[in-house]
Phi, psi and omega in degrees: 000141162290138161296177181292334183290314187126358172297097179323155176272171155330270179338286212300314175271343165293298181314315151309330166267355172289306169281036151264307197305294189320337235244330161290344186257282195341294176310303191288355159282319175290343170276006181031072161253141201294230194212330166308267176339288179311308177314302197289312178323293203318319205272313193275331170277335194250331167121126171282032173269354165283128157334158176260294207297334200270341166325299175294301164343286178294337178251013125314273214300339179274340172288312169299335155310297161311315179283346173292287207291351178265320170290309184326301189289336185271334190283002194256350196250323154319303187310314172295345176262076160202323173301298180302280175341307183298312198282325156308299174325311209264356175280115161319315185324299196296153207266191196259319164318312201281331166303318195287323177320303174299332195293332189294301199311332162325304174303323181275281199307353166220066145046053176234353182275138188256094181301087216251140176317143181315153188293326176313307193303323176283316176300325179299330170271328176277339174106020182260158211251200178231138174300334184277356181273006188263119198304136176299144213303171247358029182241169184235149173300153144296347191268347169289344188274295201292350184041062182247142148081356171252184191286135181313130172245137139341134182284033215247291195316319167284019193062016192274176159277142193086025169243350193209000000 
């Protein structure tokens, strides 16, 4: 609030200068300056009668500033890819591929597309197998190279010794 005279009050002039200060940590968290460094800065601009806690204080706030100003950008930058999108849909014009194209991308930016693991992947877990993958007859599979998964044989049959 202004006094009657025209003068800021004590708050007022306090508040301008936290946020001047915060505003200095801020920059220098973006110049990845270590919390040592911003303390000795803070302290050579500002006068060494400050405290290290009020110190710790402003670069919370210049961290939280940031993280405001990061969210900010991004819901801002989503809006806008929704916007371009929305409008390829909504185009008479526009061809169906390309709708479908947008509509996924839609589907992504608000965490509605569902990623489902490759299909292969899925028969290898339930254990099924694909028929078109099964080696044609005189070739051998990898898990027959690797001598996995076929019928137990004997040693008389592999040819070892003491089988013939």
């Amino acid at each position: 609030m202004a006094k009657d005279n025209g003068q800021k009050t004590r708050r007022a002039v306090h508040q301008e200068q936290v946020r001047e200060r915060v505003e200095f940590v801020q920059t220098m968290l973006g110049r990845h300056f270590t919390t040592e460094e911003i303390k000795r800065e803070v302290r050579e601009k500002f006068g060494t009668d400050i405290f290290s806690s009020t110190i710790q204080g402003w670069i919370r706030t210049a961290r939280d500033w940031n993280v405001l100003e990061i969210q900010k950008a991004r819901r801002e930058q989503r809006a806008e890819s929704l916007a371009v999108y929305t409008s390829v849909i909504s185009d008479p014009n526009s061809k169906p591929r390309d709708r479908i194209m947008a509509q996924r991308a839609i589907d992504d930016l608000l965490g509605l597309r569902i990623h489902l693991p490759p299909l292969e992947r899925i028969r290898e877990y339930l254990g099924l197998v694909d028929e078109r993958k099964k080696p044609v007859s005189g070739e051998t599979s990898a898990d027959e190279r690797a001598g996995v998964g076929g019928p137990l044989q004997t040693p008389g049959e592999t040819g070892e010794a003491g089988g013939e």
